[in-house]
KOLTITOR-814290 format. One line per 4 residues: number of its first residue (from 0); their letters; for each residue x, z, y of N, C-alpha, C. Coordinates in nm, 4 decimals. Layout:
BEGIN
NUM> a> X Z Y X Z Y X Z Y ~ ...
//
This chain:
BEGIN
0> xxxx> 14.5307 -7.3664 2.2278 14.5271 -7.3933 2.0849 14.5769 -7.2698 2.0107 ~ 14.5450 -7.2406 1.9496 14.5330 -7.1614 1.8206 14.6221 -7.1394 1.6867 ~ 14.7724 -7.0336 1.6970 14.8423 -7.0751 1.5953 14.7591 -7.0873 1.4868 ~ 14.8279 -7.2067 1.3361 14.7988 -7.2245 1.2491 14.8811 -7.1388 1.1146
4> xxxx> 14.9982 -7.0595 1.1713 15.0800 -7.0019 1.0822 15.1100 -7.1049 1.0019 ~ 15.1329 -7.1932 1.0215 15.2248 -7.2869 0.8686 15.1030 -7.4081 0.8194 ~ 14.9532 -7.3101 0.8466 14.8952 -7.4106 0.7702 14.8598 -7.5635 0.8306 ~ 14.7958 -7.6343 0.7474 14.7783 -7.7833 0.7908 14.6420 -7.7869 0.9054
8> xxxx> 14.5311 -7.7098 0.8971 14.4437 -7.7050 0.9569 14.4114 -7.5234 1.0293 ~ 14.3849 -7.5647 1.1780 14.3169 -7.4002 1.2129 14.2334 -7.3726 1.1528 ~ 14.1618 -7.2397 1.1167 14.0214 -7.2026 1.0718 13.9448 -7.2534 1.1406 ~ 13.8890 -7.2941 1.2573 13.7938 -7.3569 1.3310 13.7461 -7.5197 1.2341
12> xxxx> 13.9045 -7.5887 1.2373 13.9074 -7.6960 1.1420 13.8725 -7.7508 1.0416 ~ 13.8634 -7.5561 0.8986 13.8411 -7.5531 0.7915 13.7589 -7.5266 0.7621 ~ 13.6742 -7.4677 0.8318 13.5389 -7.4842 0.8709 13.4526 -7.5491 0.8996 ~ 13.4688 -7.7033 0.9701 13.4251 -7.8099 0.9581 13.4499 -7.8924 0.8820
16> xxxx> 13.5588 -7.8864 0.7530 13.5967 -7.9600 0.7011 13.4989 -7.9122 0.5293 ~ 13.4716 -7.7718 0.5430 13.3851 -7.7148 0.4219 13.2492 -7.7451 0.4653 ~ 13.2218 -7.7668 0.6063 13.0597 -7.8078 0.6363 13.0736 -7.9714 0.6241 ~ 13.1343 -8.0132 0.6654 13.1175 -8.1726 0.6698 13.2158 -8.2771 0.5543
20> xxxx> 13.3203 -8.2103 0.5328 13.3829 -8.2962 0.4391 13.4514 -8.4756 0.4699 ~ 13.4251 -8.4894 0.3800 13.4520 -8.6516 0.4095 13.4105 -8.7357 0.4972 ~ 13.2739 -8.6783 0.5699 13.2258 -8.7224 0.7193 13.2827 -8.6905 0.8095 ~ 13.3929 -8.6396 0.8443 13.4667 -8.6067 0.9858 13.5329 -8.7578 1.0003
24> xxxx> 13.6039 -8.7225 1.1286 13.6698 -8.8761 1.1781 13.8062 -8.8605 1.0835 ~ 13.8029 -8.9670 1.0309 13.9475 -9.0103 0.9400 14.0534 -8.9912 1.0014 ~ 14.1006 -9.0080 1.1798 14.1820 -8.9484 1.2483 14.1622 -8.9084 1.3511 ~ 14.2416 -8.8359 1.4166 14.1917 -8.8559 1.5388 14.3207 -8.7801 1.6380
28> xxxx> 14.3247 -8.8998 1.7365 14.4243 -8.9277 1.7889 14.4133 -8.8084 1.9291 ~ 14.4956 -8.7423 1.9374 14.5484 -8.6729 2.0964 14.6221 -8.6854 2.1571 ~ 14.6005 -8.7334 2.2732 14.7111 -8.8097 2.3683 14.7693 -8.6622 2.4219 ~ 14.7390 -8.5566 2.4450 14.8134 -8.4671 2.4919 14.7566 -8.3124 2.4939
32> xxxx> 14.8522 -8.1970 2.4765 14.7839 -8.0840 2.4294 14.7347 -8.0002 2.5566 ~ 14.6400 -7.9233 2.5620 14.6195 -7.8333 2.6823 14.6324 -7.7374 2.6339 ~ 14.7355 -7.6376 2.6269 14.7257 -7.4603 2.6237 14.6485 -7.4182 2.6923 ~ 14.6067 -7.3193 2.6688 14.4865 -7.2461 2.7774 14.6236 -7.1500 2.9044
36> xxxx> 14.5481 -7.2124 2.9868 14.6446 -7.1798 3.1581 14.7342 -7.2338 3.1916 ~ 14.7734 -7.3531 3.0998 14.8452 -7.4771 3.1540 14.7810 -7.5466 3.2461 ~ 14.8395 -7.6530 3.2987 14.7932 -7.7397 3.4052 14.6733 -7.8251 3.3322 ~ 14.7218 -7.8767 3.2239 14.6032 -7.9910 3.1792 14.4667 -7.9274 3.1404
40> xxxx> 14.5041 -7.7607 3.0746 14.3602 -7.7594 3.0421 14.2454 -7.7126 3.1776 ~ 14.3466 -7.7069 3.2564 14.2673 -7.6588 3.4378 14.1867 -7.8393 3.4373 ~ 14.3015 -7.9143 3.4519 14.2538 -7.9849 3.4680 14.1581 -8.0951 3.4167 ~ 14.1537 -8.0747 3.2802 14.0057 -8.0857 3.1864 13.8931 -8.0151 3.2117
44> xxxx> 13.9289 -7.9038 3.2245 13.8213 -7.8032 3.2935 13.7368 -7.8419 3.4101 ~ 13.8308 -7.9008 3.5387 13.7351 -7.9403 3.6401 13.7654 -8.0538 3.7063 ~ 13.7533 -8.1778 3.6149 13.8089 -8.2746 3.6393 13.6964 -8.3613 3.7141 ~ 13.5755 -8.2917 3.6295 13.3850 -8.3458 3.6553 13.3268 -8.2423 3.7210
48> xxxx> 13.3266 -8.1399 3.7080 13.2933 -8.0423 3.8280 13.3635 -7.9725 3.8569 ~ 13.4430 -8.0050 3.9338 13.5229 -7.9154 4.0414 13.4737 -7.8877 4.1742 ~ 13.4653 -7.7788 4.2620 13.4419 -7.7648 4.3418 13.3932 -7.8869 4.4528 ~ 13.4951 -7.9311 4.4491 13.5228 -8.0698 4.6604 13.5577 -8.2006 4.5506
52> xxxx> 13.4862 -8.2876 4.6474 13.5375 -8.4375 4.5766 13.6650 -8.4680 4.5528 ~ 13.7497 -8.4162 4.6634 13.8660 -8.4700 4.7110 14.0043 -8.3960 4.5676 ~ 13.9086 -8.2510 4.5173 13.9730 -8.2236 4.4141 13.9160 -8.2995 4.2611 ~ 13.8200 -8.3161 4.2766 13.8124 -8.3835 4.1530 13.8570 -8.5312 4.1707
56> xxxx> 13.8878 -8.6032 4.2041 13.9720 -8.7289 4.2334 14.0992 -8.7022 4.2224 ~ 14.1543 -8.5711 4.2828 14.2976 -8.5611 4.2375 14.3106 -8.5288 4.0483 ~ 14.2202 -8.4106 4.0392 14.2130 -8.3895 3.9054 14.2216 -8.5818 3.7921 ~ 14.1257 -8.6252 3.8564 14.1061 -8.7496 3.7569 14.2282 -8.7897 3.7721
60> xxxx> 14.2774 -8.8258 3.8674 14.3989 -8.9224 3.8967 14.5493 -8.8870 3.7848 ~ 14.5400 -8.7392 3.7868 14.6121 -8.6159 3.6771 14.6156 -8.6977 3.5439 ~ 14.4490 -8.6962 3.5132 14.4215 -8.7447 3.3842 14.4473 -8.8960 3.3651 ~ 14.4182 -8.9847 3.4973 14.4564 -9.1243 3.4621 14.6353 -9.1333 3.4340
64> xxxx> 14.7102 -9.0583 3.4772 14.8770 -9.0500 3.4633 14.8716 -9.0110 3.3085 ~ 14.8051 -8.9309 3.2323 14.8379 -8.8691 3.0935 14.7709 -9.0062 3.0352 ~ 14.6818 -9.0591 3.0423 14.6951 -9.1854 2.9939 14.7331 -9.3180 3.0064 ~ 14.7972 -9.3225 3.1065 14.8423 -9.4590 3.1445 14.9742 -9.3835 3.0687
68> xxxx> 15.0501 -9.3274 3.0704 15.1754 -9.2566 2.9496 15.1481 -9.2949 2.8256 ~ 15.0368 -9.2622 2.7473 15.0044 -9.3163 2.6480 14.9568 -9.4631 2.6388 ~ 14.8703 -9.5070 2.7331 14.8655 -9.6898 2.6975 15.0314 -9.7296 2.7372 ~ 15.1261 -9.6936 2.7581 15.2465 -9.7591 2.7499 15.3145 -9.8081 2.6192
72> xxxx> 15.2634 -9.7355 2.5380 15.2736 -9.6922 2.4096 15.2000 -9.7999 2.3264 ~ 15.0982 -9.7101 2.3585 14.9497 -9.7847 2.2202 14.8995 -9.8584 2.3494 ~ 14.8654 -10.0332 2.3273 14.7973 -10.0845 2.3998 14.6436 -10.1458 2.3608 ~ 14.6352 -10.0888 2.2470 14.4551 -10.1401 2.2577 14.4174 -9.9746 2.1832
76> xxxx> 14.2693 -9.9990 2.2490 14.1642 -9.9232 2.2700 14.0156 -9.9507 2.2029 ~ 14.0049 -9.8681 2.1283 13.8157 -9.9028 2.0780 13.7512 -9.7882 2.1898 ~ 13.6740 -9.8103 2.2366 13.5845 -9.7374 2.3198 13.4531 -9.7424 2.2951 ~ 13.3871 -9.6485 2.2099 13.2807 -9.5773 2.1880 13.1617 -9.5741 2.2726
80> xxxx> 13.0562 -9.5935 2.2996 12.9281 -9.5533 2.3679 12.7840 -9.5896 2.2571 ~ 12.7198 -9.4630 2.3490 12.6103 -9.4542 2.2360 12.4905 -9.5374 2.2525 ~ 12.5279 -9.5957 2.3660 12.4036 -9.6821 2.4608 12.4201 -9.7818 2.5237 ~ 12.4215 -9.9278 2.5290 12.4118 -9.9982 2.6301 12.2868 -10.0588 2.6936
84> xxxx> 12.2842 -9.9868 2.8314 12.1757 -10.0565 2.8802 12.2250 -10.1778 3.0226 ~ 12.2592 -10.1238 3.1068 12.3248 -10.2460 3.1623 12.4657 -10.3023 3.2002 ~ 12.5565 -10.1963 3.0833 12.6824 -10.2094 3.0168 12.7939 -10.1277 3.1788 ~ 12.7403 -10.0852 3.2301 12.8355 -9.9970 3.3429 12.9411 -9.9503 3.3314
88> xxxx> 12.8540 -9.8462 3.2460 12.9606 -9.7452 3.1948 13.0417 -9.7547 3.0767 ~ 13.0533 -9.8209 3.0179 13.1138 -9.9280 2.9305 13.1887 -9.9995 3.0343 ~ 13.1620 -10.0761 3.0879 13.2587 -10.2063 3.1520 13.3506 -10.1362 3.2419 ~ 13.2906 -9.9483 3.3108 13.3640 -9.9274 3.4736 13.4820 -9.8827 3.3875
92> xxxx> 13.4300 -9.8121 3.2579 13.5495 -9.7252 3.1882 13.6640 -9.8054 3.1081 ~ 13.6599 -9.9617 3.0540 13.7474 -10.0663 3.0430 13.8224 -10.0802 3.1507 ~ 13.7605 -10.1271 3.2201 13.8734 -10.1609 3.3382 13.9354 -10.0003 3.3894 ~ 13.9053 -9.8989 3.3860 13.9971 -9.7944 3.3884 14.0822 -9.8222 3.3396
96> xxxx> 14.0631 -9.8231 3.1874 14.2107 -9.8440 3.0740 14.2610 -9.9255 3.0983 ~ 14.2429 -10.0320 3.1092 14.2850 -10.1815 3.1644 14.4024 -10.1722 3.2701 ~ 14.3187 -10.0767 3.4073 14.3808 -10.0624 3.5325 14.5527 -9.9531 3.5119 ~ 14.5164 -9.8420 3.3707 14.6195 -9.8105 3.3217 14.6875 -9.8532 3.2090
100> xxxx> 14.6645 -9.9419 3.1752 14.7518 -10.0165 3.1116 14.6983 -10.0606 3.0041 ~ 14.6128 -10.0813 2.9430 14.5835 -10.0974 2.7581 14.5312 -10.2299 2.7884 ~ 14.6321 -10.3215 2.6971 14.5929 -10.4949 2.6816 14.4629 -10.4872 2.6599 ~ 14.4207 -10.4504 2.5420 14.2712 -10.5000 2.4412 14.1990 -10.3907 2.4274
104> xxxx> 14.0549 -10.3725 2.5339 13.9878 -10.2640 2.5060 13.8350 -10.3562 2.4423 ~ 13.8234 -10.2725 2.3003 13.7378 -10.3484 2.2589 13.5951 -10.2467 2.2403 ~ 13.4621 -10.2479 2.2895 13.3615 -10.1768 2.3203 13.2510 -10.1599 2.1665 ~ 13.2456 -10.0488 2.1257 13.1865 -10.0382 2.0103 12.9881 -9.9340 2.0872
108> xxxx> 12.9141 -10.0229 2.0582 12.8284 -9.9456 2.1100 12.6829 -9.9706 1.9694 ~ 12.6270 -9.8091 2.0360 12.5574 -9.8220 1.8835 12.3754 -9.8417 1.8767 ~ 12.3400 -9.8867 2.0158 12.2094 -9.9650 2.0713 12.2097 -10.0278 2.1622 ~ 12.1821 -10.1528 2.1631 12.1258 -10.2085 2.3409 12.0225 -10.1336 2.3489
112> xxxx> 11.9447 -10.1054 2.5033 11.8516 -10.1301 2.4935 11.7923 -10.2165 2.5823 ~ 11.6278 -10.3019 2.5903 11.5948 -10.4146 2.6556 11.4636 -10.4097 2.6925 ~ 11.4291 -10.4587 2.7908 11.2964 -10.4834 2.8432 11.2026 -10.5377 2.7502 ~ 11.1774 -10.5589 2.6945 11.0887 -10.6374 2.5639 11.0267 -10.5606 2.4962
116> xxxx> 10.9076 -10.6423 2.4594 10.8102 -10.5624 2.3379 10.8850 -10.5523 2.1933 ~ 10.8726 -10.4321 2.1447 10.9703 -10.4414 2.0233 10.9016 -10.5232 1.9417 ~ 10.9265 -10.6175 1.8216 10.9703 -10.6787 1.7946 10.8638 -10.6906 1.6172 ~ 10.8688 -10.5445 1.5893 10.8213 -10.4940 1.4514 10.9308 -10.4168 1.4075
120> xxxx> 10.9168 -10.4976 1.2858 11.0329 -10.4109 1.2146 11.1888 -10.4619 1.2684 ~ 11.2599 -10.3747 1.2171 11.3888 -10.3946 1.2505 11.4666 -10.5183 1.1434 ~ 11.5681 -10.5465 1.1491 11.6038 -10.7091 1.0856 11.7653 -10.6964 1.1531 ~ 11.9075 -10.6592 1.0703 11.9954 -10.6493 1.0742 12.0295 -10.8109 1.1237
124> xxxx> 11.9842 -10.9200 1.0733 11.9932 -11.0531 1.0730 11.9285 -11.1289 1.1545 ~ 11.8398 -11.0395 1.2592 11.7683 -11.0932 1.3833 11.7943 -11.0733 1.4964 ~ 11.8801 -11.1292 1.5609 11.8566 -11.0962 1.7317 11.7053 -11.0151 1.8195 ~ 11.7645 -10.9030 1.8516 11.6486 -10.8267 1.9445 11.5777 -10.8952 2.0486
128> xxxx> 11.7308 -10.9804 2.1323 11.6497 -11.0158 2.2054 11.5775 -11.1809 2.2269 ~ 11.6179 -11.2891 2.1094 11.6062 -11.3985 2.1493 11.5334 -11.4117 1.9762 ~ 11.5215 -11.3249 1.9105 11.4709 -11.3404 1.8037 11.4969 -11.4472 1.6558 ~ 11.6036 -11.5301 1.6978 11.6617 -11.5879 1.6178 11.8158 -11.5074 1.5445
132> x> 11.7852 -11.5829 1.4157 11.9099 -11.5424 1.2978 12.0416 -11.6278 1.3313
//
């Protein structure tokens, strides 16, 4: 990370904040900092591709300890996905949090998708898949 000298935001920051404005995320929460050549940011780095399985399992395991620290804390969770198709990766990554600690993980996703002929038009007030209001 990047001193700020005093100020409230890095230039990287203020820069997205003059391109995007009032559309950025209202907060946004960091469970923990990585300096560059600290341990965590190694281990962000190759947590998904690391060399040998056996290191990326240790790596994850790293990362499941920095958050099971924080669900001790904060126990519910909104969890984000951009897709549900047969809810996997959604459901494997709940029970992660779950398995480290967070009571209430609640799943915000921003399409099913389904075997079916679409439908026509779209209808906020219609079920996709059973077609009733």
């Amino acid at each position: 990370m990047r001193p700020t000298d005093g100020y409230v935001r890095c230039s990287q920051c203020n820069g997205h904040v003059r391109e995007f404005g009032a559309e950025l995320a209202d907060e946004v929460v960091i469970i923990s900092m990585a300096g560059r050549g600290g341990q965590l940011a190694h281990v962000l780095a190759k947590y998904k591709y690391g060399e040998r399985p056996e290191m990326r399992r240790q790596f994850t395991d790293e990362l499941a300890y920095v958050l099971a620290t924080f669900l001790a804390k904060h126990k519910r969770v909104l969890l984000i996905d951009d897709q549900w198709t047969s809810g996997a990766s959604l459901q494997s990554s709940a029970i992660a949090l779950k398995r480290a600690g967070a009571a209430r993980v609640v799943g915000l996703v921003i399409g099913r998708r389904v075997d079916a002929e679409p439908s026509g038009s779209f209808d906020w007030d219609v079920c996709p898949l059973c077609q009733q209001g």
